[in-house]
C-alpha positions as CSV (number, residue, x, y, z in Angstrom):
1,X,1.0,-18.4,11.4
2,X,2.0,-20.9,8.5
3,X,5.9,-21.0,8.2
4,X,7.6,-21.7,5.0
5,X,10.9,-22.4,5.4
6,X,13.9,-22.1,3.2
7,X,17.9,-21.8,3.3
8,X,17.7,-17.7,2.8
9,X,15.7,-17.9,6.3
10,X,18.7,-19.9,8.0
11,X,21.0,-17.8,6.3
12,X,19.8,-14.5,7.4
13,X,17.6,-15.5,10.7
14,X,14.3,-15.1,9.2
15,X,11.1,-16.5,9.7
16,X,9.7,-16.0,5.8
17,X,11.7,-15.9,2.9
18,X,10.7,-12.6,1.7
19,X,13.4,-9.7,1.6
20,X,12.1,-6.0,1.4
21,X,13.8,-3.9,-1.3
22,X,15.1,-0.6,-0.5
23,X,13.3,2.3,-2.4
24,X,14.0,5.9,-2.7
25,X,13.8,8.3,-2.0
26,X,12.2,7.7,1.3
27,X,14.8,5.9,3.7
28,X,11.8,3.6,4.7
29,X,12.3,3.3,8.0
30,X,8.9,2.7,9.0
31,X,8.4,0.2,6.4
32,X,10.9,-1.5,7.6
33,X,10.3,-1.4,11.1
34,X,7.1,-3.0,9.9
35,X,8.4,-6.1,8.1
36,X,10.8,-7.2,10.3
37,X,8.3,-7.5,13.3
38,X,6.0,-9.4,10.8
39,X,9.3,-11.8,10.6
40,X,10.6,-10.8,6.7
41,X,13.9,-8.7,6.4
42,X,13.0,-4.8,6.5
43,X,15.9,-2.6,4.7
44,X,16.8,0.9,5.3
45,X,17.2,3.0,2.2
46,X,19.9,5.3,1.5
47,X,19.6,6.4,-2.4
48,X,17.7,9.6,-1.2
49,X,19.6,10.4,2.0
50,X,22.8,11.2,-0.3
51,X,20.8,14.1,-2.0
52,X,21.3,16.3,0.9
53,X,25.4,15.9,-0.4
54,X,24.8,18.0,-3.7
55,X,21.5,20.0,-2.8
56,X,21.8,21.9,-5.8
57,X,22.6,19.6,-8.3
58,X,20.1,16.8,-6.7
59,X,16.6,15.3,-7.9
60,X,15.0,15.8,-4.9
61,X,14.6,18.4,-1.8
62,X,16.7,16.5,0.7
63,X,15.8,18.6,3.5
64,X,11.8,18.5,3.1
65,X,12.4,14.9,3.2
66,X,15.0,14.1,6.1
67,X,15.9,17.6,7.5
68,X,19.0,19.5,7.7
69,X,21.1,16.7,9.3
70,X,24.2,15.4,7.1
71,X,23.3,12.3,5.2
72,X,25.6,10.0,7.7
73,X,23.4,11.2,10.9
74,X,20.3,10.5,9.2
75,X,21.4,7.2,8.4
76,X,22.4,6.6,11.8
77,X,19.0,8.3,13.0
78,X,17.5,6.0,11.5
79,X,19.4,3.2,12.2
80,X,18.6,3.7,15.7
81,X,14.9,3.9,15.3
82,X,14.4,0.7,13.7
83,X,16.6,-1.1,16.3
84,X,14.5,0.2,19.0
85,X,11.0,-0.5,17.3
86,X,12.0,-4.3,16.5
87,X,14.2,-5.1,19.6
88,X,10.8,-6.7,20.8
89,X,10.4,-9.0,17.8
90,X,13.7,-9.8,18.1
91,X,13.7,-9.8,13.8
92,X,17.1,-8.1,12.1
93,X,17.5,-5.9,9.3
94,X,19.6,-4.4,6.8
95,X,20.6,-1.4,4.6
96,X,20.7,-0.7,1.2
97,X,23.5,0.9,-0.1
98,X,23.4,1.9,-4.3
99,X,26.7,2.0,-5.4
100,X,26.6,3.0,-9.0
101,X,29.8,5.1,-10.2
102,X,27.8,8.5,-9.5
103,X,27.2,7.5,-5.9
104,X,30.4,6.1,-4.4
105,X,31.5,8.8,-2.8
106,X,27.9,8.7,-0.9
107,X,28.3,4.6,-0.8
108,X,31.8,4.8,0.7
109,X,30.2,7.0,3.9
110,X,26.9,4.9,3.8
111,X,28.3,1.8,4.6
112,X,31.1,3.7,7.2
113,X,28.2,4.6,8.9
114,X,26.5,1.4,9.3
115,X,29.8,-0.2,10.6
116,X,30.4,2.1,12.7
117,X,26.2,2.2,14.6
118,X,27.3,-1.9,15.0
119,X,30.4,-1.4,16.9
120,X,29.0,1.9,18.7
121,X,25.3,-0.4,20.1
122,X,25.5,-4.3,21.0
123,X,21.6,-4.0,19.9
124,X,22.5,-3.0,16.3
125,X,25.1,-5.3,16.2
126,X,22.6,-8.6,16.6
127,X,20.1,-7.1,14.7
128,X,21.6,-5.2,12.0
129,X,22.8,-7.9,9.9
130,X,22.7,-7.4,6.1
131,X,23.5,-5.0,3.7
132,X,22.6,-4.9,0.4
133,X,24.2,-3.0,-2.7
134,X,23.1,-2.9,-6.1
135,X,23.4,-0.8,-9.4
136,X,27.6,-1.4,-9.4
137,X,30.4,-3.3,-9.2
138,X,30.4,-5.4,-6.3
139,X,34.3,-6.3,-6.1
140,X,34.9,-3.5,-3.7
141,X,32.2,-4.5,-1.3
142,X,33.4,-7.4,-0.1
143,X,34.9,-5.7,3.0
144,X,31.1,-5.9,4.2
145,X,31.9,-9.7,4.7
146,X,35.4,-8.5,6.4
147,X,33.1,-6.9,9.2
148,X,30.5,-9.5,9.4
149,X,27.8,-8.9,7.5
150,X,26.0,-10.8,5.2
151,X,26.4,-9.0,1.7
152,X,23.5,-8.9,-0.5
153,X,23.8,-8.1,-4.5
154,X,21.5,-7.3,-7.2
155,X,22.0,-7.8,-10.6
156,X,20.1,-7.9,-14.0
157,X,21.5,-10.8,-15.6
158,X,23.8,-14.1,-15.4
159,X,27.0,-12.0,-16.0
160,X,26.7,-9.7,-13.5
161,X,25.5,-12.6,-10.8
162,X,28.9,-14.5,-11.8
163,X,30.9,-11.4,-11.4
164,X,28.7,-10.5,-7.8
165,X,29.7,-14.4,-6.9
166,X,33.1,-13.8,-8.1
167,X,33.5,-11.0,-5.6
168,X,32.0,-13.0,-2.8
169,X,28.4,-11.8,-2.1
170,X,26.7,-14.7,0.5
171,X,23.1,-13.5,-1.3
172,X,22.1,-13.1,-4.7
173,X,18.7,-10.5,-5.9
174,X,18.3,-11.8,-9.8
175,X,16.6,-8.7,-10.7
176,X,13.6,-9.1,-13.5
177,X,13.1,-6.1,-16.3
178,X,8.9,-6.1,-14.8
179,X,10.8,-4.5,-11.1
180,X,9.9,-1.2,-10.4
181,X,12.6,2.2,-10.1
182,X,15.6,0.9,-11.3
183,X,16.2,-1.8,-14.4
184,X,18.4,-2.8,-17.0
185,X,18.0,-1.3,-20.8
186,X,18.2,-4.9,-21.4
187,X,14.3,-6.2,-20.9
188,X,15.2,-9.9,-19.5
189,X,12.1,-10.6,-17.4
190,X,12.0,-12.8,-14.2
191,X,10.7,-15.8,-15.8
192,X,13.4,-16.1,-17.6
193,X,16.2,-14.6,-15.2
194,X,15.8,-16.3,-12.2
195,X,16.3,-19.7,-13.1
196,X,19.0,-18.7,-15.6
197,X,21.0,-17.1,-12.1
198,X,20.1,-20.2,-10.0
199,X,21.8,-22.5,-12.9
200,X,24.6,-20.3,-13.1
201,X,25.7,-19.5,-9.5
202,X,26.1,-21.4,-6.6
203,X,25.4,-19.1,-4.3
204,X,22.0,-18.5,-2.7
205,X,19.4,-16.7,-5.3
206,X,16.2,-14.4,-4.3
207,X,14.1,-13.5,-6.9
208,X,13.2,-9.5,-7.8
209,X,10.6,-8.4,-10.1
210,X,6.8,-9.1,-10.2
211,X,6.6,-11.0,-7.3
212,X,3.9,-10.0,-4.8
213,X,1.9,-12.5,-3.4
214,X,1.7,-16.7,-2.8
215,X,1.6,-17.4,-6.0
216,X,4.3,-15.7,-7.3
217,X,6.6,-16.6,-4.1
218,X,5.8,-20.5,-5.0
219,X,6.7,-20.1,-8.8
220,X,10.3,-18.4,-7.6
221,X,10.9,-21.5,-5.6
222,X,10.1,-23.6,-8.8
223,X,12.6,-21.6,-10.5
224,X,15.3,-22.3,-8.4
225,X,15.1,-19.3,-5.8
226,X,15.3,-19.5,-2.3
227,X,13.1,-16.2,-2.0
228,X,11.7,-13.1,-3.2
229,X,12.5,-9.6,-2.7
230,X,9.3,-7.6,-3.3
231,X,9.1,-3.6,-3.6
232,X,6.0,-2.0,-5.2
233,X,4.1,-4.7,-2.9
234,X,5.1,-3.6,0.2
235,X,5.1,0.6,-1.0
236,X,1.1,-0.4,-1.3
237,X,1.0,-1.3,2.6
238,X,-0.6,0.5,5.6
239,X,2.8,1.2,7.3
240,X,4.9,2.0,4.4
241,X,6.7,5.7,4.4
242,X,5.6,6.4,1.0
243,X,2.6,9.2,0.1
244,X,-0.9,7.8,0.3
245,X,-1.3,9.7,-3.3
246,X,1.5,6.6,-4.2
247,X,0.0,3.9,-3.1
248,X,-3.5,4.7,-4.6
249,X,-1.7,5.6,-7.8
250,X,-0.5,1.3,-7.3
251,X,-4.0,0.3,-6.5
252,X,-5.2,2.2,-10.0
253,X,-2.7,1.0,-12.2
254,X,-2.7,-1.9,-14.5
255,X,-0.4,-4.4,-15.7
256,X,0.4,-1.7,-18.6
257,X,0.4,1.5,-16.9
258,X,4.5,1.9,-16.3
259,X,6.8,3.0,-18.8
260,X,10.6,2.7,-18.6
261,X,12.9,6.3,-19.2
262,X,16.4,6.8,-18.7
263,X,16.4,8.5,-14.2
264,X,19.2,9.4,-12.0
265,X,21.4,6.2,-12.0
266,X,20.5,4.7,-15.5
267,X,16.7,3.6,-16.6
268,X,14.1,3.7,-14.4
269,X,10.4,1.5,-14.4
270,X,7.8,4.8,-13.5
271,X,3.9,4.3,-12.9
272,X,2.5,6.1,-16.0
273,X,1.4,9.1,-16.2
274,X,1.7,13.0,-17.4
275,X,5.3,13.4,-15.7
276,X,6.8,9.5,-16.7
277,X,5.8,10.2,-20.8
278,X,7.6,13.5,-20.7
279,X,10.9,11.4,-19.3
280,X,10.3,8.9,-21.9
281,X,10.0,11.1,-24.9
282,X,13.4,13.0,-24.0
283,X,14.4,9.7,-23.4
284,X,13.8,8.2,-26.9
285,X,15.1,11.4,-28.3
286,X,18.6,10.8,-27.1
287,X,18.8,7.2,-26.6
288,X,22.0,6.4,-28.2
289,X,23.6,8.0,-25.8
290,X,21.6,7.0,-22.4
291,X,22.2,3.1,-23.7
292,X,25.8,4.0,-23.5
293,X,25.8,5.4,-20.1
294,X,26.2,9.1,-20.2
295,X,25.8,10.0,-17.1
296,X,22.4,11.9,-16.0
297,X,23.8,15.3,-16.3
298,X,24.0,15.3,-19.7
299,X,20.6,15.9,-20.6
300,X,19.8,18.8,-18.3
301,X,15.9,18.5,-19.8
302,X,15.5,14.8,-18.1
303,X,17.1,16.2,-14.3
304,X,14.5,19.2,-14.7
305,X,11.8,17.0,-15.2
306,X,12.9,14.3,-12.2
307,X,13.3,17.8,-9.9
308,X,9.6,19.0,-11.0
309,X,8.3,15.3,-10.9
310,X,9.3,14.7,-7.0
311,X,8.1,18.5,-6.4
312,X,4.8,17.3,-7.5
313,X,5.2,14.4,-5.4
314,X,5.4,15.9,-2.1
315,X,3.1,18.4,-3.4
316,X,0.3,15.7,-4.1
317,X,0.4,16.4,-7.7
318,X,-0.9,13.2,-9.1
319,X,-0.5,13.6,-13.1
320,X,3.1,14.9,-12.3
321,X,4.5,13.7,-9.9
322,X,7.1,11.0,-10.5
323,X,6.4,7.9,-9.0
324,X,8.1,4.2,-9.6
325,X,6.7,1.1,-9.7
326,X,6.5,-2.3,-11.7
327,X,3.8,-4.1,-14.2
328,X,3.1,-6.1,-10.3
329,X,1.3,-3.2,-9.7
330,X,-1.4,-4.5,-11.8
331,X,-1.9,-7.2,-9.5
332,X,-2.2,-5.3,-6.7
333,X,-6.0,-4.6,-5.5
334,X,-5.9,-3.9,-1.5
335,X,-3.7,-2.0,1.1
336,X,-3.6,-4.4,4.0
337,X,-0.7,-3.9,6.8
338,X,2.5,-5.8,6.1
339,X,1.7,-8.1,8.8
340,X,-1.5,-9.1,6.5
341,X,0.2,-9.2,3.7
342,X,3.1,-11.6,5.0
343,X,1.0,-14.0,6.4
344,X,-1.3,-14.3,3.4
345,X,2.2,-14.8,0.8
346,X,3.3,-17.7,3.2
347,X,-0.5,-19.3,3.7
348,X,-0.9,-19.0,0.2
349,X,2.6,-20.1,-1.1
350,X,2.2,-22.6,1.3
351,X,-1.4,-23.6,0.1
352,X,0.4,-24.0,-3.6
353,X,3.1,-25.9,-3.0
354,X,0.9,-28.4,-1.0
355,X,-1.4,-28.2,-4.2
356,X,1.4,-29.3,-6.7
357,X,1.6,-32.8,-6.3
358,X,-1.0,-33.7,-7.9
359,X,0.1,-32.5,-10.8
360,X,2.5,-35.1,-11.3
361,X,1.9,-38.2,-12.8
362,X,4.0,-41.1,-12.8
363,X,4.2,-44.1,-15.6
């Protein structure tokens, strides 16, 4: 297989520089499993795990997802899982923990719990190596370093990748408004973010939002990045945990078909349909307040419809069911295995590269 090689692969022990993003509210552990045998960086997700905490209050059915388990043995469930299934491959992992003010309580445990599976297997220890947080202030994270892990961060914009260097993070995900799930009201795209957070920051920079194939993993190496972070890419994969209803609904889409409305930790990028318009019209008739961050529960008519909408979901109700996804998913044509799809990003990223030189002329 063609290797491309950059820092973030040194930095992590990777073979391709291509980071999988955690997505709720499956805790994609087979996904996972999946991409770090192909040699990327698989990621456990937790957003939907913590569900089970406040059943009543929740957007989902925790338990018709992950059982009756508490949320810090399902974590460590699956935590086991994927170091058995990738022991072979000899690849290492992460988690994503969210810590947005409405989750800390849930992010506090989370990353207790991952801690705590390293200490208790020397397997887990090698191979569970990162964890990433997002959607919140990193400055009380950096403990993750304390305990030898490299600390991933997301942001949306300059400020926040300052602040997120500030704090220590060895890893920074420059987030693009075009990502699917969860965004910034502020519509700064990838083109223009990514190199802004490479200029800015020292620290190491992966890129997040509308990357999903060669092409796009060359042009965030132009920009400055040492990677990509892909999410509604890998959800359209053979392996992935997410409904097959999803990733057809990816394959239909295009470049168009999402719409942004205010979800459970801020605004959220939905594949369009029936269920995503409803969220948006409530959205745009209480804006003001969403753009100032009222928290979720203050528009009981938005929760309803996120509760109905992952109903539908796991009820294969395609026009309303709630489903996330960026404007990539109008690029996305095929559901190959991740395997397939990592070596085609590096052959053709590769390909690319080799390609620009010529290019360049010199007088």
């Amino acid at each position: 297989m063609t290797l491309l090689h950059t820092e973030l692969c040194d930095i992590i022990g990777i073979k391709h520089p291509i980071l999988q993003g955690g997505m709720g509210p499956y805790k994609t552990e087979a996904l996972a499993i999946a991409v770090v045998n192909a040699g990327a960086l698989g990621v456990i997700s937790c957003i939907g795990m913590a569900a089970t905490l406040i059943p009543e209050a929740a957007p989902i059915d925790a338990q018709r997802l992950f059982g009756s388990d508490p949320p810090a043995i399902i974590l460590q469930k699956s935590i086991e899982k994927v170091t058995k299934e990738t022991r072979s491959s000899g690849g290492v992992f992460g988690v994503n923990v969210p810590v947005a003010a409405e989750f800390i309580l849930a992010s506090k445990m989370f990353v207790e719990q991952t801690i705590e599976s390293c200490k208790a297997d020397s397997d887990t220890e090698r191979s569970l190596r990162v964890v990433v947080t997002s959607a919140g202030n990193p400055k009380p994270w950096s403990v993750l370093k304390d305990e030898g892990f490299i600390w991933v961060h997301v942001v949306p914009s300059v400020y926040h990748a300052k602040k997120a260097e500030a704090a220590g993070a060895d890893i920074i995900v420059a987030s693009g408004h075009e990502g699917g799930a969860h965004v910034s009201w502020d519509p700064v795209h990838s083109m223009v973010l990514v190199p802004a957070v490479a200029k800015a920051v020292k620290t190491p920079v992966v890129g997040a939002g509308g990357f999903c194939d060669g092409l796009t993993l060359a042009a965030a190496l132009c920009l400055g990045a040492v990677g990509i972070q892909m999410g509604t890419r890998f959800i359209a994969t053979k392996e992935s945990d997410f409904e097959p209803m999803w990733k057809q609904a990816i394959l239909k889409r295009e470049e168009r078909q999402t719409l942004v409305g205010r979800g459970l930790f801020g605004p959220m990028r939905f594949l369009r349909n029936k269920r995503a318009e409803e969220i948006v019209e409530q959205t745009l008739e209480d804006l003001p307040n969403f753009y100032l961050g009222e928290p979720l529960d203050s528009n009981e008519v938005i929760l309803k419809l996120e509760q109905t909408g992952f109903d539908d979901l796991l009820d294969a109700k395609e026009d309303t069911a709630l489903m996330f996804g960026g404007e990539v998913a109008g690029r996305i044509q095929d559901l190959p295995t991740t395997a397939e799809l990592i070596g085609s990003i590096v052959s053709e990223a590769s390909e690319v590269l080799g390609r620009a030189p010529k290019f360049v002329v010199s007088g």
